[in-house]
C-alpha positions as CSV (number, residue, x, y, z in Angstrom):
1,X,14.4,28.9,11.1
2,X,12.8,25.9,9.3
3,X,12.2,26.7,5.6
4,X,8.5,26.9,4.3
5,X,9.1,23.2,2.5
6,X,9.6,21.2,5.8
7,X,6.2,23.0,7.9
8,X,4.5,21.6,5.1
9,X,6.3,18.0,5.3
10,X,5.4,18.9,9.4
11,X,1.3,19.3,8.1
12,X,1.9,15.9,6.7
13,X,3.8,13.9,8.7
14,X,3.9,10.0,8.5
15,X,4.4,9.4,12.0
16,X,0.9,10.2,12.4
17,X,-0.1,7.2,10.1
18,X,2.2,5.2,11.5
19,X,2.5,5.9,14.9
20,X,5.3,6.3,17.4
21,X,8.3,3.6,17.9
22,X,6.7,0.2,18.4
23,X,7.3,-2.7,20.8
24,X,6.4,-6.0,20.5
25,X,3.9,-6.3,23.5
26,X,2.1,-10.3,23.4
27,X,-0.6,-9.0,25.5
28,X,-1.9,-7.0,23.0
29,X,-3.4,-7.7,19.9
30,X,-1.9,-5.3,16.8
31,X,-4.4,-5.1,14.3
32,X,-3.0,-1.2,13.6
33,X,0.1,-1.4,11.6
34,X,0.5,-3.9,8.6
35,X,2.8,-5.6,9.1
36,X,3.4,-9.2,8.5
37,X,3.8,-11.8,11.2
38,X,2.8,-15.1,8.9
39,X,5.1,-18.0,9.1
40,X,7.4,-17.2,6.7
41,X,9.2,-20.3,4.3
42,X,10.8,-17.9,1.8
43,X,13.0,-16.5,5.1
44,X,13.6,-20.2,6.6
45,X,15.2,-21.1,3.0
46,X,17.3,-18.2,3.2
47,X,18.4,-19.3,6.9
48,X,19.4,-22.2,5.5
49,X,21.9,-20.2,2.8
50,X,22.6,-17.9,5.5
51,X,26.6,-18.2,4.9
52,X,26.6,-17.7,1.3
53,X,24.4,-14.9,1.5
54,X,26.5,-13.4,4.3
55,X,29.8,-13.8,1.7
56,X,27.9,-11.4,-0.5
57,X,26.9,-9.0,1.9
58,X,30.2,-8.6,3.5
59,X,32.2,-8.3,0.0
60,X,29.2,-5.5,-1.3
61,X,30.4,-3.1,1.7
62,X,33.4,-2.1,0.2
63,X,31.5,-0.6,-3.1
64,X,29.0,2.4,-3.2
65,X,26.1,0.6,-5.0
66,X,25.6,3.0,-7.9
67,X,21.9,4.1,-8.8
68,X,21.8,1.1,-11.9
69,X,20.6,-1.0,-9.2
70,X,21.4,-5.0,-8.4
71,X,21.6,-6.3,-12.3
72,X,20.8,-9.8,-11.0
73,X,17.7,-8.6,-8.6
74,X,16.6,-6.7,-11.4
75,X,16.7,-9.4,-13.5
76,X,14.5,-11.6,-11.2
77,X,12.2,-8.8,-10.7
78,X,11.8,-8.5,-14.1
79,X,10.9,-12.9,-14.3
80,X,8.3,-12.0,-11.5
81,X,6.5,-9.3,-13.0
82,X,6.2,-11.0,-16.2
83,X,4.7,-14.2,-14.8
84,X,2.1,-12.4,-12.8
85,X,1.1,-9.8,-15.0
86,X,2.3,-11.2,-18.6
87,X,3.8,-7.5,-19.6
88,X,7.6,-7.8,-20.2
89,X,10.1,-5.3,-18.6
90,X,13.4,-5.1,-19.7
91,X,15.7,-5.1,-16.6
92,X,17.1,-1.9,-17.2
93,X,13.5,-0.2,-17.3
94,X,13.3,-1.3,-13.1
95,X,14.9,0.9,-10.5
96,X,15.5,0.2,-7.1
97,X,14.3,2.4,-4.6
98,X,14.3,2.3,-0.6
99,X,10.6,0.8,-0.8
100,X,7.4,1.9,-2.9
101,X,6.4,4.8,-1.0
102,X,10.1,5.8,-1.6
103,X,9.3,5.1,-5.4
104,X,5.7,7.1,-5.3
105,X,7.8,10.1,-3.7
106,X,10.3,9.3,-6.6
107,X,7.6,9.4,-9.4
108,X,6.3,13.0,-8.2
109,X,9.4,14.5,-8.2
110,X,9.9,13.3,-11.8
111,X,6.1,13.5,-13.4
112,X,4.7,16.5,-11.4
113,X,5.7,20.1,-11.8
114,X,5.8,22.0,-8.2
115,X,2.2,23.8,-8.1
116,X,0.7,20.7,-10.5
117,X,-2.0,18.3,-8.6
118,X,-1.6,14.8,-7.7
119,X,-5.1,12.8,-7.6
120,X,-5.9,9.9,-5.7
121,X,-8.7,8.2,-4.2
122,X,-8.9,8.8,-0.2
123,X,-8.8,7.0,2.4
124,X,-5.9,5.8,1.4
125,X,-2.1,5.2,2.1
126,X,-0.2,8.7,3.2
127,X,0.6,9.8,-0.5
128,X,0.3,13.3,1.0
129,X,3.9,13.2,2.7
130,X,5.4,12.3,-0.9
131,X,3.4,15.1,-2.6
132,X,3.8,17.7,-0.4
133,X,7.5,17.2,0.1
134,X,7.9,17.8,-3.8
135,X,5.5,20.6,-3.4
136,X,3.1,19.5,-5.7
137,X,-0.6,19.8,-4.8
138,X,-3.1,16.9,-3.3
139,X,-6.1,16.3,-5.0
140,X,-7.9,13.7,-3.5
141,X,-10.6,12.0,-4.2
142,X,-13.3,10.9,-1.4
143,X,-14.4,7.6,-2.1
144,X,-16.5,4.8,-0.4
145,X,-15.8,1.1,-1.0
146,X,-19.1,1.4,-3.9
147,X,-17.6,3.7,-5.9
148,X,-14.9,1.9,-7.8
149,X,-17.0,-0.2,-9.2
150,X,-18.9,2.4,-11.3
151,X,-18.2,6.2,-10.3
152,X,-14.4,6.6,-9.9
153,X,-13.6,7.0,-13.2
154,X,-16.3,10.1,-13.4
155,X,-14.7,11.7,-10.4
156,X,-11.5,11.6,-12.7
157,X,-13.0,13.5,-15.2
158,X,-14.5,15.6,-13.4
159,X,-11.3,17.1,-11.7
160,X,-8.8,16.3,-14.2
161,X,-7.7,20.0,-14.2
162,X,-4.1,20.4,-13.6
163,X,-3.7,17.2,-12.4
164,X,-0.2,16.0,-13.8
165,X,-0.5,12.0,-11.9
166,X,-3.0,9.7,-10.8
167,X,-1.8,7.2,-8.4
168,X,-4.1,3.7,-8.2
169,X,-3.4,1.4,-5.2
170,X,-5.5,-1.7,-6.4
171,X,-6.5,-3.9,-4.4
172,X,-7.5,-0.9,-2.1
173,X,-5.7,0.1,1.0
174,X,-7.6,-0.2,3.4
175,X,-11.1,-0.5,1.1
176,X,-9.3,-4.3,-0.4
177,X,-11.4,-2.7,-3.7
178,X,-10.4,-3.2,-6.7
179,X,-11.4,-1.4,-9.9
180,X,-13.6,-3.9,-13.1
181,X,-12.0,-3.6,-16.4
182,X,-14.9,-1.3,-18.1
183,X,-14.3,1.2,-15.3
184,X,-9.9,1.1,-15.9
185,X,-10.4,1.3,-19.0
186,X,-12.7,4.6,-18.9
187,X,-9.5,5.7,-16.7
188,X,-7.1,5.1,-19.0
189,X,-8.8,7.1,-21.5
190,X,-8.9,10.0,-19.3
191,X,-5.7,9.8,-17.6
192,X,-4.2,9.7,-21.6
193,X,-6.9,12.6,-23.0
194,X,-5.7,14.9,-20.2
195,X,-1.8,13.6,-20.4
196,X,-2.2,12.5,-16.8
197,X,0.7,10.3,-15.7
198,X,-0.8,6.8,-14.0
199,X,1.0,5.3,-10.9
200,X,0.1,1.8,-10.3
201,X,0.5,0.8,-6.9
202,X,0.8,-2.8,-7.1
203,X,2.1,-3.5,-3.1
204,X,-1.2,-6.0,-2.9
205,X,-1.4,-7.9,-5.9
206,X,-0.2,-11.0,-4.3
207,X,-3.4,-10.9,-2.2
208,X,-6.1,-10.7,-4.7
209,X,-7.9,-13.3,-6.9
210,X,-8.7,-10.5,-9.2
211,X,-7.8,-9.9,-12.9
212,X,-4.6,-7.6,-12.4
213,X,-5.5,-4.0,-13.2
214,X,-2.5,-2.9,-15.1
215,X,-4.1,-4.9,-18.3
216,X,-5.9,-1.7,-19.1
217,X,-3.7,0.7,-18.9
218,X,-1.4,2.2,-21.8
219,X,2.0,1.2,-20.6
220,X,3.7,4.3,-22.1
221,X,1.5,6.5,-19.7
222,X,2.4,4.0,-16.7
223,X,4.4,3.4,-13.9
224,X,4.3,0.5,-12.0
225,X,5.6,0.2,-8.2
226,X,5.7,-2.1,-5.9
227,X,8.1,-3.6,-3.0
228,X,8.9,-6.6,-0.8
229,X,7.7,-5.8,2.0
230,X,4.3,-7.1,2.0
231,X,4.1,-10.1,-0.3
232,X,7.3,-11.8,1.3
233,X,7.0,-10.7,4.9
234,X,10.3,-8.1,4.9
235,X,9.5,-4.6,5.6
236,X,12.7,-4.1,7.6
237,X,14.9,-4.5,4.6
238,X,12.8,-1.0,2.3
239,X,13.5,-2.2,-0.9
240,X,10.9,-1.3,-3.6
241,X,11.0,-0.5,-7.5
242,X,9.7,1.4,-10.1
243,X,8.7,-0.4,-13.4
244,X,9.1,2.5,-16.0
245,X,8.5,3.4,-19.8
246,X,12.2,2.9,-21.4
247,X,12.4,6.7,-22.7
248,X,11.7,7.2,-18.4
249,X,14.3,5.0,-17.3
250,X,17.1,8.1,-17.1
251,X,15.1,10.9,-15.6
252,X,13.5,8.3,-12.5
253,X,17.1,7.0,-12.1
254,X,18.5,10.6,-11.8
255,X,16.5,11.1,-9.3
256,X,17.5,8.4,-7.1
257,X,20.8,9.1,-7.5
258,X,20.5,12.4,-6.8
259,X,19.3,11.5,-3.2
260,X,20.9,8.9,-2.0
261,X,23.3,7.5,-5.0
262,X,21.6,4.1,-4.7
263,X,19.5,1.3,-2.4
264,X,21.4,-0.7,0.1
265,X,23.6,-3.3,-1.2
266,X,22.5,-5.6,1.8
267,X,19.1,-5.2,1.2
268,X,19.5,-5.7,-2.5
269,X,21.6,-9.2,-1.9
270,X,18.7,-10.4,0.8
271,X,16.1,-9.6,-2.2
272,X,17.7,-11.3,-4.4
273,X,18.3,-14.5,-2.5
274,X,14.4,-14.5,-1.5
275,X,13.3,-13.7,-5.1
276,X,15.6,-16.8,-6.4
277,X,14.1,-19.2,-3.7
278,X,10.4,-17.6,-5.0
279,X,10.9,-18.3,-8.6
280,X,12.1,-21.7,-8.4
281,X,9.5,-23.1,-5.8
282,X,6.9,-20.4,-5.5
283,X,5.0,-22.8,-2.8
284,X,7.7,-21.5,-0.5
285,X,6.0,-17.8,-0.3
286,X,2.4,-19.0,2.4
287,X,1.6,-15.3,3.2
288,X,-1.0,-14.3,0.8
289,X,-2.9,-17.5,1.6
290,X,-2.4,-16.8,5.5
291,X,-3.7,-13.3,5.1
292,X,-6.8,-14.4,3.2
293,X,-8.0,-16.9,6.4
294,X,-7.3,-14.0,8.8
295,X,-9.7,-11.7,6.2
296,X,-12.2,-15.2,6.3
297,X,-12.2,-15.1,9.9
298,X,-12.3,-11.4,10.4
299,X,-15.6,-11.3,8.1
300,X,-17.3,-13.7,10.1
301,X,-17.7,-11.7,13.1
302,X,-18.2,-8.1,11.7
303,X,-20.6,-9.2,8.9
304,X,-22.9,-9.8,12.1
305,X,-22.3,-6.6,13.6
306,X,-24.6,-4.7,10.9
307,X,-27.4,-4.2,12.9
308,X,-25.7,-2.3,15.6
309,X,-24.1,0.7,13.5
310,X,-21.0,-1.3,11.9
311,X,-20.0,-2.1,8.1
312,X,-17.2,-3.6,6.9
313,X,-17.0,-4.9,2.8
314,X,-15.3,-7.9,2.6
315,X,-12.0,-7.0,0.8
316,X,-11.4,-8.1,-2.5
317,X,-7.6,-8.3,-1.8
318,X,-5.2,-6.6,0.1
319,X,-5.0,-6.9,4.5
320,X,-6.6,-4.4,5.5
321,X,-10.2,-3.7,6.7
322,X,-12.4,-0.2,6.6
323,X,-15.0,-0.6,9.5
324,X,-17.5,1.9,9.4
325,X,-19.2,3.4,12.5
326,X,-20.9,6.1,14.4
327,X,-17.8,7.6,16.6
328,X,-14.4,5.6,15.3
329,X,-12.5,7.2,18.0
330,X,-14.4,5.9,20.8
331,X,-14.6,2.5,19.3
332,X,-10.7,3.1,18.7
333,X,-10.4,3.7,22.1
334,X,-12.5,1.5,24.1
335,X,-10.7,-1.5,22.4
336,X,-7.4,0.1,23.2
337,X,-8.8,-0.4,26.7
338,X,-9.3,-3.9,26.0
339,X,-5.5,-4.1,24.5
340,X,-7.0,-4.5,21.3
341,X,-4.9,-1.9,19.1
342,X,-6.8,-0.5,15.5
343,X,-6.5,2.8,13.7
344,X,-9.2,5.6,14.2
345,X,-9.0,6.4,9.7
346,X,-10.0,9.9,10.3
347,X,-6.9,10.2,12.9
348,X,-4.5,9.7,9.7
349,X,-5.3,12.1,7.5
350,X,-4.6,16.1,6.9
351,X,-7.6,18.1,8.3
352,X,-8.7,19.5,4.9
353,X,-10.1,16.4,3.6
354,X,-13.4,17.1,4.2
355,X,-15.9,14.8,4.1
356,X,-13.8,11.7,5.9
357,X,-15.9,8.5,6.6
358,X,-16.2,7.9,10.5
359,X,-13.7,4.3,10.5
360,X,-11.4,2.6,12.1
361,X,-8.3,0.6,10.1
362,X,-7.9,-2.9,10.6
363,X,-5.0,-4.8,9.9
364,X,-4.8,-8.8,9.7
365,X,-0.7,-8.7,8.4
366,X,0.9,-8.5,12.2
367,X,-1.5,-10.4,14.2
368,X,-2.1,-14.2,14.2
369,X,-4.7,-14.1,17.3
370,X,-7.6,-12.8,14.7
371,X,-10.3,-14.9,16.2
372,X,-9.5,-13.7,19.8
373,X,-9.1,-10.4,18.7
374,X,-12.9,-10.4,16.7
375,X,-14.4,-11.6,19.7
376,X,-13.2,-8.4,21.3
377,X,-14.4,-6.2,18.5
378,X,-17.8,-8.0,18.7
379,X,-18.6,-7.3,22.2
380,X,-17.1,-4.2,22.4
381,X,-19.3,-3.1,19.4
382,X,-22.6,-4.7,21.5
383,X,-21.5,-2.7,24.5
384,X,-21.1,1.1,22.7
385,X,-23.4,1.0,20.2
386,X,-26.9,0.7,19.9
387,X,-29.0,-1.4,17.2
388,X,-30.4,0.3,14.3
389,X,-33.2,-1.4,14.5
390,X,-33.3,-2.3,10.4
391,X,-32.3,1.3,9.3
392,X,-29.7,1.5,6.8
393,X,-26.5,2.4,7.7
394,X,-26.0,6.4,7.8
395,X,-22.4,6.1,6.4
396,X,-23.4,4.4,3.4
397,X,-24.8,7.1,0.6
């Protein structure tokens, strides 16, 4: 008999958000998953160290990696987040996890008591699985791409109650919002008041032009994660971190340990030979400017696709796209007919969020063929739905 802990992991399961085991099929065009298919120069320069870096991977098998981490990855990790955001990290307040989600499930488990909410604005990433597998309680936050601007913070207020963490993906997955400095700082003030604990989700801020959000928040109330996987193009190797208050550092670390001892020495040893190439030659990492054409080309075809039912806000950062329509599942469906693959949003999320946004989730990290795939989208969209004829939109309130 299954204990009552895993039918509630069952209620949210990830597979659901990411779908079954995935093939690479050329005839179709994957705008459902994101992940990264750019030409990647960071991973030719390690080809080209490829024996050196497989001395160290062959010589770390022979030691359990211990939960401190890779002292020399953290160091570098430390380099980057200090030249993008300014804020300086010590390298012992950065642990290693086996990606950021790993390191959101991570920050739970040590910041929220079991019964204690968790708040965060929805649509969004699958932070359920993490919260419910530490049995702490959702508390999300329905949001349209409008609202960060100027309401968010409000909607914190409002339902700060026994809410013990507040986790902020910004830019927005799969809005691409991100939140003005006024409206973090209003935030911040809350989330200290009401000693909420403040996850910054930092995954996408390679991909925005933005001011970095962290800026307003009171780093001794933070926690800032992030990973690999997206801004260098290496999802397969899960490596993430947590950027944590020093007085932190034991109780996140313990937790690690405590599951798995430590990340993967490989992985760690890859990182650290990609971060190395980054920091001295950071012309080397093409992705983010890659992803922001695809977004360019993207917007080109679905900003004309307004008067028959569809809205899209062009993302501030991030890869992914919110369409908004009538029926996202037909639309979701008829392109999978036309090997065009999307997400239908309300497919990926647990029932009791009421109030879900009819949408489909697009994706421009795994697919290079955008233009051929926006055609699609375009006449599909002419065939299903009809014009409005100049009325507004009916999603947007």
């Amino acid at each position: 008999m299954t204990a009552a802990r895993a039918r509630a992991q069952l209620a949210a399961d990830v597979s659901r958000f990411f779908g079954p085991f995935r093939r690479n099929e050329e005839a179709k065009y994957n705008l459902g998953l994101g992940e990264i298919e750019c030409r990647n120069a960071l991973m030719e320069e390690a080809m080209g160290q490829k024996e050196k870096i497989a001395g160290k991977l062959l010589s770390s098998l022979s030691k359990y990696p211990g939960c401190q981490g890779y002292m020399p990855l953290n160091e570098k990790i430390a380099e980057l987040i200090k030249a993008e955001t300014g804020m300086d990290f010590n390298p012992g307040q950065i642990v290693l996890t086996a990606g950021a989600a790993d390191a959101i499930s991570h920050a739970v488990f040590v910041y929220s008591h079991a019964g204690e909410k968790v708040m965060f604005p929805v649509p969004s990433f699958p932070y359920w699985c993490s919260v419910a597998r530490n049995e702490s309680l959702i508390e999300p936050i329905m949001c349209m791409p409008q609202d960060f601007s100027d309401k968010l913070s409000g909607r914190i207020e409002a339902r700060a109650k026994n809410v013990s963490m507040l986790i902020l993906n910004v830019p927005h997955n799969p809005y691409g919002c991100s939140i003005e400095r006024g409206e973090a700082e209003k935030i911040n003030e809350t989330a200290s008041r009401h000693k909420i604990k403040v996850v910054i989700d930092d995954v996408y801020r390679a991909f925005t032009k933005k001011e970095w959000i962290g800026n307003s928040f009171d780093m001794e109330n933070s926690v800032i994660v992030d990973s690999l996987s997206k801004r260098f193009g290496v999802p397969g190797l899960r490596l993430g971190f947590a950027a944590l208050p020093k007085v932190e550092v034991k109780h996140f670390r313990a937790a690690v340990a405590n599951q798995y001892v430590g990340v993967s020495m490989p992985s760690a040893i890859i990182a650290d030979a990609l971060l190395e190439a980054y920091l001295s030659n950071k012309k080397l990492n093409t992705i983010p400017k890659e992803i922001e054409k695809r977004q360019e080309i993207l917007d080109s075809y679905l900003k004309k696709l307004e008067p028959y039912g569809i809205f899209s806000q062009k993302p501030e950062g991030g890869m992914f796209r919110a369409v908004f329509c009538r029926d996202a599942n037909l639309l979701a469906a008829e392109l999978a007919g036309k090997n065009v693959i999307v997400k239908g949003g309300r497919s990926n999320f647990p029932f009791s969020y009421a109030g879900m946004p009819e949408f489909i989730r697009i994706s421009v990290g795994g697919e290079e063929r955008i233009r051929e795939a926006a055609e699609i989208i375009a006449e599909t969209v002419k065939e299903i739905e009809m014009p409005l004829e100049g009325e507004k939109i009916a999603v947007i309130r």
